[in-house]
C-alpha positions in Angstrom: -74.5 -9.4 14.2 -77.6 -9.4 12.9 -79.9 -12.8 12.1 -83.1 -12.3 10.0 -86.0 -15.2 10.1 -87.1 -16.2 6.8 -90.9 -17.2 7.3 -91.4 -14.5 10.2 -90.8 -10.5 9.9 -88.5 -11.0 12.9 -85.2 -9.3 13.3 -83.3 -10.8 16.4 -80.0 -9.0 16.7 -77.5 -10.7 19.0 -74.4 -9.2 20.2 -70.7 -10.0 18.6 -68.5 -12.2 20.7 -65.9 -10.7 22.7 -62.7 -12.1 21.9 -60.1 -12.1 24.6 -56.5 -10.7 24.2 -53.9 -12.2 23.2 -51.2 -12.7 26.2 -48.8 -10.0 24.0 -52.3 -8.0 24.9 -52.5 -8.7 28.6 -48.6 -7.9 29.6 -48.8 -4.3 27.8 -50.4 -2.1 30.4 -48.0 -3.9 33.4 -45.0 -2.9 31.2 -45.8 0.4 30.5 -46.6 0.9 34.5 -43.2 -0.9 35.3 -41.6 1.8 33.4 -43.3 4.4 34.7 -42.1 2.9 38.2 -38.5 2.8 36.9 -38.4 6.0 35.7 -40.3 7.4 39.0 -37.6 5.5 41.0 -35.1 7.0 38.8 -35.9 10.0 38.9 -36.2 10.1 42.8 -32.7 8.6 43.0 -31.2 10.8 41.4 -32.2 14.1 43.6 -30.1 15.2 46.9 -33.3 14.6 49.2 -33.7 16.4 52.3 -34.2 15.2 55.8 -38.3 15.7 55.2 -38.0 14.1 51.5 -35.8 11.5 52.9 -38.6 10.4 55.7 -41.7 10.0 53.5 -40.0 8.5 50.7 -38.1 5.7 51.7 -39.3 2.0 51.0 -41.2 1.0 54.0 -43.5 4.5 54.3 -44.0 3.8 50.5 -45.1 0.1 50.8 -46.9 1.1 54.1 -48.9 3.8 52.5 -49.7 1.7 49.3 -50.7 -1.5 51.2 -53.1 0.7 53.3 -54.6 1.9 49.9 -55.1 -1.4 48.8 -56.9 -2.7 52.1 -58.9 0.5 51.9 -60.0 -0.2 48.1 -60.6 -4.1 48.1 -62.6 -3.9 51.8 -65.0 -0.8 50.4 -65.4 -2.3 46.9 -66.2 -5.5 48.5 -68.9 -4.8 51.1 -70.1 -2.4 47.7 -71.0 -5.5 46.0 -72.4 -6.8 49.2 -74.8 -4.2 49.4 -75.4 -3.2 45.8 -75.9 -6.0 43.8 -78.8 -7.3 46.2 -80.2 -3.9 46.4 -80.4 -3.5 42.4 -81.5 -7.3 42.1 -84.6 -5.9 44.7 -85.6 -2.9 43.4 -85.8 -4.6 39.7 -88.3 -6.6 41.4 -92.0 -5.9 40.2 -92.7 -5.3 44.3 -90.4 -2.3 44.6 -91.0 -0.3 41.4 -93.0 2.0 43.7 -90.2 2.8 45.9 -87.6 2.8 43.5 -87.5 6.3 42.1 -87.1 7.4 45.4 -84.2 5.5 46.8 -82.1 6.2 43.7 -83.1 9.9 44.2 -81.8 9.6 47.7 -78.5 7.7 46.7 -77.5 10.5 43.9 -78.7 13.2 46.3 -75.8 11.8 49.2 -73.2 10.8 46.2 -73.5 14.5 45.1 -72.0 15.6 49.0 -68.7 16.0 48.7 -66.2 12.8 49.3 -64.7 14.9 52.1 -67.8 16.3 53.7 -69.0 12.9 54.0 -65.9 11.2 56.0 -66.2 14.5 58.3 -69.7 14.0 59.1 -69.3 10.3 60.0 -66.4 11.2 62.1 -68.4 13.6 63.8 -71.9 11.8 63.7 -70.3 8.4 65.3 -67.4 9.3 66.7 -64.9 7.2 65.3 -61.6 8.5 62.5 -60.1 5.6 61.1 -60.4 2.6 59.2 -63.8 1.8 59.8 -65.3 5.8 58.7 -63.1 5.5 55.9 -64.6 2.5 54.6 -68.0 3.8 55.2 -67.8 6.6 53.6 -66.0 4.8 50.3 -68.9 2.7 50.1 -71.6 5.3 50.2 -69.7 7.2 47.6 -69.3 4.2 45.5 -72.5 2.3 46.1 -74.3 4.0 42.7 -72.3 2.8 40.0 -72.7 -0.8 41.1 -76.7 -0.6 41.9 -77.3 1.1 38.3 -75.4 -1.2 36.5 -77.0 -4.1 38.3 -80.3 -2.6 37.6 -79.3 -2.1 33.9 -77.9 -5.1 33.6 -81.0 -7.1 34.9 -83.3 -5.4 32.9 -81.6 -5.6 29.5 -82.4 -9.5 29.5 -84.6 -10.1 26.4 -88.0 -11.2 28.1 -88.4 -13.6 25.8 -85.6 -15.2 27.2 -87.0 -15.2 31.1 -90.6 -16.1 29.5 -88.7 -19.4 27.8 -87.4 -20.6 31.1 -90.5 -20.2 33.0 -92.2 -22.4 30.4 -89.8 -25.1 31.3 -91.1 -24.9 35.1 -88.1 -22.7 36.0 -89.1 -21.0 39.4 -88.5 -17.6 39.9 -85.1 -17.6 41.9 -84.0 -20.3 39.5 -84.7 -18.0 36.6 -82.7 -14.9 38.3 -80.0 -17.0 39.3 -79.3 -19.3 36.0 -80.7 -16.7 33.6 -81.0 -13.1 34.6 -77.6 -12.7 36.9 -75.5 -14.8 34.3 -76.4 -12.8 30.9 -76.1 -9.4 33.3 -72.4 -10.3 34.6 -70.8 -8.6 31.9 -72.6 -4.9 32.7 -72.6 -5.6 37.0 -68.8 -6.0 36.0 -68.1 -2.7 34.4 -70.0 -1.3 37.2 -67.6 -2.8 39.8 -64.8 -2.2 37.6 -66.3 1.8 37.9 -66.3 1.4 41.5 -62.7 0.3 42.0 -61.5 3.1 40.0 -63.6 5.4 42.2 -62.5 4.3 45.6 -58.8 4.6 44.6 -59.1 8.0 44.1 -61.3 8.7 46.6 -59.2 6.8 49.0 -56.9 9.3 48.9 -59.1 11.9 51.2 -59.0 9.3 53.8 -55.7 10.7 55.1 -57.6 13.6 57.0 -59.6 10.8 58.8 -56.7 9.2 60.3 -57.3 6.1 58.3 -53.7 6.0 56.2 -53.4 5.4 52.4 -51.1 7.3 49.8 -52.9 10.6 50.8 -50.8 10.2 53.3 -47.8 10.8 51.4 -49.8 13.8 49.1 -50.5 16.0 52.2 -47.1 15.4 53.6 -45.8 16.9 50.7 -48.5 19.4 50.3 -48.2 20.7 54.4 -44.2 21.6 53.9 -44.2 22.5 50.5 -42.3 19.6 49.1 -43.1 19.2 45.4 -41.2 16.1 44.7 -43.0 14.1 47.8 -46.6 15.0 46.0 -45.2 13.7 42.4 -44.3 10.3 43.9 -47.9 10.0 46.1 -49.9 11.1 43.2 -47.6 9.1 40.4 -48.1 6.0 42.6 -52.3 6.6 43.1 -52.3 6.8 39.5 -50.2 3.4 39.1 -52.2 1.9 41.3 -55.7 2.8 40.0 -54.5 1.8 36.5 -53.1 -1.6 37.7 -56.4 -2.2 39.6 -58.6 -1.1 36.9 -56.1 -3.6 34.9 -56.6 -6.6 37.2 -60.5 -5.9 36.5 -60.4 -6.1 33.0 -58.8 -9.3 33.4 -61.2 -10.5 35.5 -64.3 -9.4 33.5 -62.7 -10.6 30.3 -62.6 -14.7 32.5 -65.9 -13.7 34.1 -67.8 -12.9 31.4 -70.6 -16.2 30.4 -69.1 -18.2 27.4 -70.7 -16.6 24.1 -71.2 -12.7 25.1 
């Protein structure tokens, strides 16, 4: 949308509003990922499984494997934030420009390692396979998504905007916190939305760390050959990143500030 000023050669152009689905619109993606749970438990009832088949695919290694995703995903994405949003806010700071090229240089160099070269290098750095690497390692390889779009986000605020609320004796952490973080929700958002996504795939490596997950389930099938056990691990990593990615659309469309 576009506004034009009559007495001044201004053009201010202002973004259209975002209207939110409909609730026909919200229940269409978990229907279509019910069905393609139906049809994958279906399909898996309906084979003569073997003794191998029959041990990784019953209902508690399933539910165990998934739940171990999920605590993999939310813990990662969540120290993410913890560490990514306060690091874009600094380095968007007139005191860091300096130093900024350089970090993000040194945070694209590491993302560019390999996801699986990482976890082995913490293992064998620290000492430690499990939970805690895993994590770790998920964090590092999704901390850039989260710091650019924070960065982006920040500086996309019209200056005019900032330059208003210092004129009405705003101070500067009041004009970050009630200005510049509110109007840059929506793009720190599709950045953590990014990041989710990421660390449910990635999650899936964790299994040579010891740390669980539905890689788990993929390797099993991969180290004796079992086709149908790496269909149901990687059918149920894609559910899963789709639902969460879901759940995060959600949230971003109830997030986002009134009027954007």
């Amino acid at each position: 949308m576009t506004t034009h000023a009559r007495d001044q050669d201004v053009v201010v152009q202002t973004p259209p509003r975002v209207r939110r689905r409909s609730l026909a619109g919200y229940m269409v993606m978990p229907v279509i990922l019910a069905l393609v749970c139906l049809a994958l438990y279906l399909y898996v009832g309906s084979r003569e499984l073997d003794s191998i088949e029959a041990r990784s695919l019953n209902a508690a290694s399933l539910a165990k494997a998934t739940w171990e995703h999920i605590q993999l995903t939310a813990v990662s994405t969540l120290l993410t934030l913890i560490v990514a949003v306060p690091l874009g806010i600094l380095l968007t700071r007139p005191l860091t420009r300096r130093i900024r090229p350089y970090i993000l240089t040194v945070l694209t160099l590491g993302q560019a390692v390999p996801t699986i070269a990482v976890l082995v290098l913490l293992a064998v750095a620290f000492l430690f396979l499990g939970f805690q690497a895993a994590v770790v390692g998920l964090v590092l390889y999704a901390i850039i998504p989260v710091l650019l779009n924070t960065m982006v986000g920040l500086e996309q605020v019209d200056e005019s905007v900032l330059e208003a609320g210092r004129g009405m004796g705003i101070s500067k952490f009041g004009v970050l916190r009630r200005l510049e973080l509110p109007l840059s929700v929506p793009i720190i958002l599709a950045g953590v939305r990014t990041a989710l996504v990421i660390n449910v795939g990635t999650a899936t490596l964790t299994t040579y760390i010891n740390a669980g997950g539905l890689g788990d389930i993929i390797v099993a099938g991969l180290s004796t050959n079992r086709v149908l056990i790496q269909l149901v691990g990687a059918a149920l990593t894609a559910v899963l990143a789709l639902l969460i990615d879901y759940l995060a659309g959600i949230a971003e469309d109830f997030l986002r500030p009134k009027g954007l």
